[in-house]
N, C-alpha and C positions, 0 to 999 in steps of 0.2 A: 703717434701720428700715422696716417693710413699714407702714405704715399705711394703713386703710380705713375708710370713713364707713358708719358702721352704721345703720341704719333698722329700727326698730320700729316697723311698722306693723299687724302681727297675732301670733297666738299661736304658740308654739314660739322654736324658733331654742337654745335655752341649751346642749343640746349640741354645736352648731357654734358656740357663742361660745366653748367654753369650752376646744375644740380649736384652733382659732386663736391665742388669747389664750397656749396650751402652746405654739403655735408660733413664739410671737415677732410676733406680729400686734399692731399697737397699731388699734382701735377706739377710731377719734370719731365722735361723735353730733351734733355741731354740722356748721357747713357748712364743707363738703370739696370740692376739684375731686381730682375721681381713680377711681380702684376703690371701687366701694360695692357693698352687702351690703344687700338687700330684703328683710324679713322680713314674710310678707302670708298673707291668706286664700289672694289670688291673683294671679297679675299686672295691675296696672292704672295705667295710665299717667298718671293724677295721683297716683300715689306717686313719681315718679321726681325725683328733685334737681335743678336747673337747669344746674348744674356735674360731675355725675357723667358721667367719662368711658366707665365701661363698667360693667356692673352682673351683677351673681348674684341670681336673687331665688327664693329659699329658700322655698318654698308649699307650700301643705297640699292644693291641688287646682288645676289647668290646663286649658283647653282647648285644642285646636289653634288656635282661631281668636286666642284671648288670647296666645298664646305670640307666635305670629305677629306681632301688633300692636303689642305689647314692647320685642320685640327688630326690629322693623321703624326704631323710633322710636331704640336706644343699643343698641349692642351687646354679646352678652351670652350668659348660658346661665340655662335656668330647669330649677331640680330641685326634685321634689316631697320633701317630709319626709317618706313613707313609703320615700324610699332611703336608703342610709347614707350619713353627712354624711361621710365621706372622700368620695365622689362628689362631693359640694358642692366639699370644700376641692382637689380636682383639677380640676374647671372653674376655683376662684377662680386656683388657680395658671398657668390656662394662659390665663385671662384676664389678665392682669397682665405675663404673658409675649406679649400681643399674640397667641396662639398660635390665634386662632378655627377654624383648620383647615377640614372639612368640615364645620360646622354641627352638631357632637356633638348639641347640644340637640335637633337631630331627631329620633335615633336614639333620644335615651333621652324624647322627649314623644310624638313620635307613632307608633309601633311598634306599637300598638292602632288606630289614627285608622281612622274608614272612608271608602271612598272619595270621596263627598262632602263629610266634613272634608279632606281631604288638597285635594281639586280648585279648593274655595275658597281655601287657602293655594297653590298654586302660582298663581291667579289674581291673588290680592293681590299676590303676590311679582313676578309677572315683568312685572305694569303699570306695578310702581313703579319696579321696578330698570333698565326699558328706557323708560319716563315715556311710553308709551302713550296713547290717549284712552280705549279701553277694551279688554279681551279675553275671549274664549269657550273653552270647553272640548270637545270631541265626542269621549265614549267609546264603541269600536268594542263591537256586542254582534253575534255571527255573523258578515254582513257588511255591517254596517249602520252607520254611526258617528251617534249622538245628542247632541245639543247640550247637555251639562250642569249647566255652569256659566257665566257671564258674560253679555252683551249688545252687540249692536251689530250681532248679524248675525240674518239670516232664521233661525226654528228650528226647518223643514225637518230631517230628517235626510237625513243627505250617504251614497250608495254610496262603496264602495271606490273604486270608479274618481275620484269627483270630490273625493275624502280625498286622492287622490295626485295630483290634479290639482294642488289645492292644496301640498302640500311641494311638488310639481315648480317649479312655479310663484312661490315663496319666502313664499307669502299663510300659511303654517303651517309650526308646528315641529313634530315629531313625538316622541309621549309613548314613551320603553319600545318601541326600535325592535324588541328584535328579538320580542316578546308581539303588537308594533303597536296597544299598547292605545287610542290616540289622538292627539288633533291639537290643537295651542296656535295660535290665530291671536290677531294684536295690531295692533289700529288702529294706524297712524301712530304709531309706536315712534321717538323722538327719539336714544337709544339705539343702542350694535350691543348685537346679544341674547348674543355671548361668555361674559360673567359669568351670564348667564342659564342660558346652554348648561351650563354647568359644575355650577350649584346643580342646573339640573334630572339630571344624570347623579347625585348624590348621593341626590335623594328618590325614584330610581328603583325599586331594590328596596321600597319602601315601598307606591309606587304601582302595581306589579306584584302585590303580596302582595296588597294591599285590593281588586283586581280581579279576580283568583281567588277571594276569598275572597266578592263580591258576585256572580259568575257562579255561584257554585256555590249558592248561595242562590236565586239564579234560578229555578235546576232546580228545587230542590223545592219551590217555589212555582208552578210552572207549570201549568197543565190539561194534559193526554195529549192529550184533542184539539183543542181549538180553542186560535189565537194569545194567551186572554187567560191572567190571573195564576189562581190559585186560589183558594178560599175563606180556605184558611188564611194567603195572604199578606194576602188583606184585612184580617181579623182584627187581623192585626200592622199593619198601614199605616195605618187608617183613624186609631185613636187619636192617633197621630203627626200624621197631618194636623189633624186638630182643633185640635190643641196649635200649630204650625206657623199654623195660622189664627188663632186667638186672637194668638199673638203680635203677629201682625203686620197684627191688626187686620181681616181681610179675611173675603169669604163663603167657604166649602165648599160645592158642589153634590153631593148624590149622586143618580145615577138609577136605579132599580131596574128592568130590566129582564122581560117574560116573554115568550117564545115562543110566540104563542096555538096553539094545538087540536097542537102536536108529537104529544102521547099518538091522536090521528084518524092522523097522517101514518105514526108507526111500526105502528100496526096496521093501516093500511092495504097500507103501502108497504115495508115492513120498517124495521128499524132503522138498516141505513145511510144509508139516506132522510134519516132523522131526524138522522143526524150530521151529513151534509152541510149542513144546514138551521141546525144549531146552528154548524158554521165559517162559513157565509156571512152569519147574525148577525154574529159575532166578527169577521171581517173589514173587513164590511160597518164597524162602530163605530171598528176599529180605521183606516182609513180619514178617516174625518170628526173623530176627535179633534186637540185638539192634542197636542203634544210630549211636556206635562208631567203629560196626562190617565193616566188609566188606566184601564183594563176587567179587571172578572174574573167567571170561572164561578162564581157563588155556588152552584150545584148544579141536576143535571137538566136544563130550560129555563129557568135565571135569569141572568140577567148585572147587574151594578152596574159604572157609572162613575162614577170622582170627576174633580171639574172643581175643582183649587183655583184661588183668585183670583177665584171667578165665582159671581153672583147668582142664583136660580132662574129668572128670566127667561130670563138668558143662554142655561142650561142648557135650558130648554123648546125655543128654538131650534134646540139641537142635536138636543135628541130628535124632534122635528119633522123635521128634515133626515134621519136617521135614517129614519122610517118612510115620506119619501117614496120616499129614493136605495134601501130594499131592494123596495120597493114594485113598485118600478122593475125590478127586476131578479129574477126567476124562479130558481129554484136548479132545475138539470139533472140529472137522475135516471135511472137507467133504467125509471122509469113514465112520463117526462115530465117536462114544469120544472112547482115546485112553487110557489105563492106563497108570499110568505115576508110575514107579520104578527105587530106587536110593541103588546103592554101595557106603557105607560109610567109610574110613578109619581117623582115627582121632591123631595125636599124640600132645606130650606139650613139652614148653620148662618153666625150664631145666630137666624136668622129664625124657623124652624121647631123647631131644637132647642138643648139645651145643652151636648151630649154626641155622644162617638161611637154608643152605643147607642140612644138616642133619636133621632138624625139615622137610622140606618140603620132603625128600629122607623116613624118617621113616613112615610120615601120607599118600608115595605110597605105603609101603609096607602093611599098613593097609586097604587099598581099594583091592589088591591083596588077602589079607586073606580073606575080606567078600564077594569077586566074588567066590574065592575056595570056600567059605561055604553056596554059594549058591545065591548069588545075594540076594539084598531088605532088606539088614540088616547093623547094624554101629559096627564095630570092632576099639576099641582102643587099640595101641600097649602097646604091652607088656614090 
């Protein structure tokens, strides 16, 4: 007789009970060591039985990072209820059968996941399985590779050459060798990384697909001419970041940028004057930022950067350093080098706002106050 410990801990499940129970399945509700059956919002791991050897947990809604966690703790497969419970009762049976294979549950949870969900689950996954102290992620954009996910190393981003210095060297695994989407390094791994090797060839296509599918998103986010993002990637990012902030508690900086007197320099000098002038801003920023900063053309002679994890102060600093380091440095024209000055406005959340609108509406009113006081200086609101 196939018996399984049944767990009602959220709603649904009665068509999958009632298929089972056709099947010859005896469900107990009491406590069982063996195959059990989670029936939940979601996966959360004080639902799990102290004795359940391997679990199915039947949900109404999953994250990548929850699925992860789950099934990191019993092993298992998680199907959402909006698939058909024969799905359910063919994981139950192949779970039963010891039959884990290649990690089905990935296939059918994270096939949607974007790349930064997907980056934190191979992070979680290959510190545990190799008992690491900690590990990093750097995915390649051009030929550039950027530090993603994890901690423990500088986050620099690394050239090609010192990505392959690394695998040369055995300091990194390599993600999706033949895309070369990126590079897995792991502190002091107790572990051989083998079983690692094997899980990562599995979440390959996945991690492949969400990198294509974030590169191309890139593009049209991008400004034509200067290195930064565009207005309309802002638009979509900023709110995220807010959200992202509040979570976890921390400031948001935004600085609003402007280009003083550009409109003298193109009438002056023509308008390619005036591009150049607008890349060597953009450079110039993109330069002094960190890793996880970002810069975009909010249009014309505007730029905004967001600094998450960091206080307006912070932020004034950098806009400070900013107007010395281009201060410093003449942009080369064929009328001559041009000087290059910037109007700074800076505000924070939730110092100064409470929202993504209001955060970006306060750090214009602070670009407004440092053109009244004169141009070429950074005003944080008040």
């Amino acid at each position: 007789m196939r018996q399984i410990h049944w767990v009602q801990a959220g709603p649904g499940g009665e068509d999958l009970k009632e298929a089972l129970l056709a099947q010859g399945y005896l469900l107990s509700e009491g406590p069982f060591t063996g195959t059990t059956v989670i029936v939940a919002r979601k996966p959360d791991p004080s639902l799990l039985p102290p004795d359940a050897s391997e679990v199915l947990w039947w949900v109404q809604e999953a994250t990548p990072e929850e699925t992860s966690r789950v099934l990191a703790l019993r092993p298992g497969w998680v199907v959402r209820q909006s698939q058909r419970f024969e799905l359910a009762i063919e994981a139950l049976d192949a779970l039963r059968r010891r039959e884990l294979g290649s990690e089905g549950w990935l296939r059918q949870m994270l096939h949607l996941a974007t790349l930064p969900e997907l980056l934190r689950l191979v992070i979680t996954r290959a510190v545990k399985s190799t008992r690491a102290t900690a590990g990093a992620v750097w995915i390649r954009h051009d030929d550039t590779y950027y530090q993603r996910q994890g901690d423990g190393w500088p986050e620099a981003p690394l050239t090609r050459d010192q990505a392959r210095a690394m695998l040369h060297s055995g300091e990194a695994l390599e993600l999706c060798p033949m895309e070369a989407v990126g590079i897995l390094a792991l502190r002091d791994p107790k572990n051989e990384p083998e079983p690692l090797l094997g899980w990562l060839k599995d979440v390959e296509p996945l991690l492949t697909s969400a990198w294509h599918l974030e590169e191309s998103r890139a593009l049209s986010f991008r400004d034509d001419l200067t290195v930064a993002q565009n207005r309309r990637c802002l638009e979509e990012e900023l709110p995220r970041l807010v959200r992202e902030s509040a979570a976890k508690r921390e400031a948001l900086s935004l600085l609003f940028l402007d280009v003083d007197n550009l409109k003298q320099v193109n009438t002056r000098h023509g308008h390619p004057a005036g591009s150049k002038v607008l890349q060597a801003v953009a450079e110039g920023a993109q330069g002094v930022i960190r890793a996880h900063d970002r810069i975009y053309r909010y249009g014309g002679d505007e730029f905004c950067i967001l600094m998450p994890g960091t206080a307006a102060q912070g932020a004034a600093k950098l806009g400070e350093r900013l107007l010395r380091i281009l201060g410093e440095r003449p942009v080369p024209t064929e009328a001559g080098p041009l000087p290059v000055s910037l109007s700074i406005g800076i505000a924070a959340y939730p110092e100064h706002a409470q929202g993504a609108e209001q955060l970006l509406a306060r750090a214009d009113q602070g670009l407004l106050e440092a053109k009244r006081a004169g141009k070429g200086r950074v005003v944080v609101v008040p």
